[in-house]
C-alpha positions, 0 to 999 in steps of 0.5 A, spaced: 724 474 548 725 466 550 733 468 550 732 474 554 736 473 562 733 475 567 737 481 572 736 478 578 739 472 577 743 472 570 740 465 567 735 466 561 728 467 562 723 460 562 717 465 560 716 465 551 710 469 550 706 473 555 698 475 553 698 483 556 691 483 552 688 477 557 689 481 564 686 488 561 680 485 557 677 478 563 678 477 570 682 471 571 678 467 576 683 461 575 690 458 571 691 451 570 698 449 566 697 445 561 702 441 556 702 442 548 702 437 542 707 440 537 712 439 532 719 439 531 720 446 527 714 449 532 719 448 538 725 450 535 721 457 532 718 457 540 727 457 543 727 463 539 721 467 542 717 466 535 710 466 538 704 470 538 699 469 544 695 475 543 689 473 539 688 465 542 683 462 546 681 455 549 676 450 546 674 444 548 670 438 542 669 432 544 672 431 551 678 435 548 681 441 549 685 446 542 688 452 542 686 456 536 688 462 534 696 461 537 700 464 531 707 460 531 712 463 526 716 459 522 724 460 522 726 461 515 731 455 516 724 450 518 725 443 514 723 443 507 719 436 507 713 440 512 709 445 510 710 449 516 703 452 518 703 457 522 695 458 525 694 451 525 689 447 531 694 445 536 691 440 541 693 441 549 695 436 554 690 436 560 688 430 565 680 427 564 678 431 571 681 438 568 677 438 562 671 436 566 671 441 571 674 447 564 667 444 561 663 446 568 666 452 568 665 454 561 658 451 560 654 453 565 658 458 569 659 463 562 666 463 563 671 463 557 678 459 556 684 464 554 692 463 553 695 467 558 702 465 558 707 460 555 713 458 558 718 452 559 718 448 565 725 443 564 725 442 556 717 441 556 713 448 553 707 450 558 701 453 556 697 457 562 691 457 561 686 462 564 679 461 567 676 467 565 670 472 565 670 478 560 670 485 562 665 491 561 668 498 559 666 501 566 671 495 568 677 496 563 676 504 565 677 503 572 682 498 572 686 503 567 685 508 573 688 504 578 694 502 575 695 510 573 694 511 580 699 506 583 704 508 578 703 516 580 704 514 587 711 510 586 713 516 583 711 521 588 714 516 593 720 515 589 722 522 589 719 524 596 
């Protein structure tokens, strides 16, 4: 996904991995760009696209904030001196004042942090978190209703 070129411009896409999941189950109050402490063999497999964001979230221990959960896939030519560990606790590069109001947010408020996208900006890789409320049943439903309803109505425009 990493390679993939865009069709308006023709340059290859900053964006790695996309979370679809995150929108369908939360309302994403508020996104926030954090930095990510990797390895040498995480970022080559990030170049190539091999990352999972699906079943990530956010934690915040001792004034620091992790991504667990993040699956990074290996590339089978990774270094033979490391122990390549795909699921590994990744720690995120946020500003003291970030992680306090995250820790506000999530402590009294009830909101949850979700990886919502990662991508690159210049060399360094992003994380964009999410700020995030879990959805009901009833909202999933009528979120599913409305994107059915947008895509019906393009169609029928499209077509006259």
């Amino acid at each position: 996904m990493a390679n993939k070129k865009s069709k308006k411009t023709g340059k290859p896409s900053s964006t790695i991995a996309l979370n679809k999941r995150a929108k369908f189950d939360y309302f994403i109050e508020d996104r926030i760009e954090a930095g990510l402490s990797l390895q040498g063999w995480e970022v080559k497999s990030l170049r190539e696209g091999k990352v999972q964001l699906a079943e990530s979230y956010v934690f915040i221990k001792e004034g620091e904030a992790f991504i667990s959960g993040m699956i990074i896939a290996p590339l089978p030519t990774a270094a033979s001196y490391t122990l390549p560990e795909p699921t590994r606790i990744r720690k995120l590069l946020l500003h003291r004042k970030e992680i306090d109001r995250l820790v506000g947010a999530v402590d009294r408020k009830g909101f949850t942090l979700v990886a919502t996208a990662m991508y690159w900006k210049g060399s360094k890789a992003k994380l964009e978190i999410g700020l995030a409320k879990g959805k009901k049943d009833y909202d999933k439903r009528a979120t599913q209703k409305d994107q059915d309803w947008k895509r019906e109505k393009a169609r029928v425009m499209k077509h006259g």
